[in-house]
Structures are given as C-alpha cells and as structure tokens.
C-alpha positions in Angstrom: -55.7 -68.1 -35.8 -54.9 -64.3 -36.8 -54.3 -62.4 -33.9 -55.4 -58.2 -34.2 -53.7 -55.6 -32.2 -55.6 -51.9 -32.3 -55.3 -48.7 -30.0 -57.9 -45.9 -29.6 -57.1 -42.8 -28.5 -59.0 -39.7 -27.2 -57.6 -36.3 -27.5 -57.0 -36.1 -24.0 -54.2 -38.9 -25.0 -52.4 -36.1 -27.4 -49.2 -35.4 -25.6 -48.0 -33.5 -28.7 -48.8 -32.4 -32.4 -45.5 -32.6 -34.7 -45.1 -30.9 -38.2 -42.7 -32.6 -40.5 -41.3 -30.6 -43.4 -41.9 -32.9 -46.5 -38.6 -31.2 -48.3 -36.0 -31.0 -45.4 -38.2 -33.5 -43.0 -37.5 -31.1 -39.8 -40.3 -31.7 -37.1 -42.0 -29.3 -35.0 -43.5 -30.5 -32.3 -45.9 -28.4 -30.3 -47.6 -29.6 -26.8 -51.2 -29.4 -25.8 -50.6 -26.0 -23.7 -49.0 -24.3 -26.8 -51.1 -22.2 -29.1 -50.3 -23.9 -32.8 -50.4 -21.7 -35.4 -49.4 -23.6 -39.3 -46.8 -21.2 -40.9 -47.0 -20.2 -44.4 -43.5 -21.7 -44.8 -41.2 -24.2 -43.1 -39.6 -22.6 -40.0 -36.3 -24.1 -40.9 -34.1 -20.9 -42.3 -32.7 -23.4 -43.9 -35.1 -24.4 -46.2 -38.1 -22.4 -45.8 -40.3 -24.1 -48.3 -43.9 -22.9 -49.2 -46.6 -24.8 -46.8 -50.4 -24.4 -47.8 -52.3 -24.1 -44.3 -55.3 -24.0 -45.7 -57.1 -27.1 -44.5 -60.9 -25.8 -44.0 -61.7 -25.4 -47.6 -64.9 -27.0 -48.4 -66.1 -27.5 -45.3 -69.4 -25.9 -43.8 -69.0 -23.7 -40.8 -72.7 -24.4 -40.1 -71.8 -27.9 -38.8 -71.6 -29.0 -35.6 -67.9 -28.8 -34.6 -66.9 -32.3 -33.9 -68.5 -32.9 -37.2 -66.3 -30.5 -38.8 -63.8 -32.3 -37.5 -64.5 -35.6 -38.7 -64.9 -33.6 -42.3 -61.5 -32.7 -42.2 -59.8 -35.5 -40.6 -61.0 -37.5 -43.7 -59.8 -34.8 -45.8 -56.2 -34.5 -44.6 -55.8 -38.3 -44.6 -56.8 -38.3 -48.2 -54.6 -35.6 -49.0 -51.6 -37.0 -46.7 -51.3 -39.9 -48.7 -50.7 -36.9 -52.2 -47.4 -36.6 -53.3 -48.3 -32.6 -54.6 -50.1 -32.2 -51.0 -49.0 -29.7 -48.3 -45.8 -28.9 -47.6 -46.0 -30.4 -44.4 -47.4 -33.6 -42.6 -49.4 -33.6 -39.7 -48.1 -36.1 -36.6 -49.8 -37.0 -33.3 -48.1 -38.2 -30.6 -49.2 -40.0 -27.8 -47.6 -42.6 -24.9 -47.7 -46.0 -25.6 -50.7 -48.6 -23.7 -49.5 -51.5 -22.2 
C-alpha cells in the first residue's frame, strides 16, 4: 500500500516570506506585519545583482483579485523552475502540522 502525506496552507499560516538571491543565495525574510517591497537589486552590498520585480506582466487588472492571484502564482512557479528567471526566488514559510 503507498501511503501520501500532503499539507494545505492558508495565508493566515504565512509566518514569513524569504527572498533568496540566486547568485550569492542570501535570504531575506520579511514577516506578515512588514510592508515587502522586491528591490531592483539584491540588498547584499556584497553582491548586488540585478533582480527583475516585475511579476504582474500579462495579467488583467480587471480580474477579481484572488483570481489575479492564482494567475500569477502559476506564473512564478513556471518561471521559478527557469534558469534565466529572476534574480531572486520567492520562499514561504510556515510552522510545521503535527
């Protein structure tokens, strides 16, 4: 017998949002109380490599927000997964079920 293990998560689960650097892999982690703005480039002085926030191309402002959503989430995991993708890679963090 194959046993399946699977969590779901609502965004009320989100302790935290982390931004990892693809070229120096630095994370930035930001809670739910902090206002999250992408920056144009890595915030690591030490690197500071070019990061492309723009993640709402192509999608229509007309449409209900959580369907905008859903638009882009499929989006960003299709270009996550792109080795010439943003500069950056989105994280979610959240505390483990039982």
């Amino acid at each position: 017998m194959t046993s399946e293990k699977r969590t779901l998560v609502g965004f009320e689960d989100i302790k935290a949002i982390s931004l990892e650097c693809r070229k120096c892999k630095v994370r930035f982690s930001y809670g739910p109380e902090q206002k999250l703005r992408v920056p144009k480039t890595c915030p690591n002085p030490d690197c500071n490599s070019s990061w492309s926030p723009e993640i709402t191309r192509g999608i229509e402002i007309d449409k209900p927000v959580s369907v905008r959503f859903v638009d882009m989430l499929v989006g960003l995991m299709a270009e996550q997964t792109k080795s010439g993708s943003d500069g950056f890679r989105i994280l979610l963090e959240f505390d483990e079920t039982n």
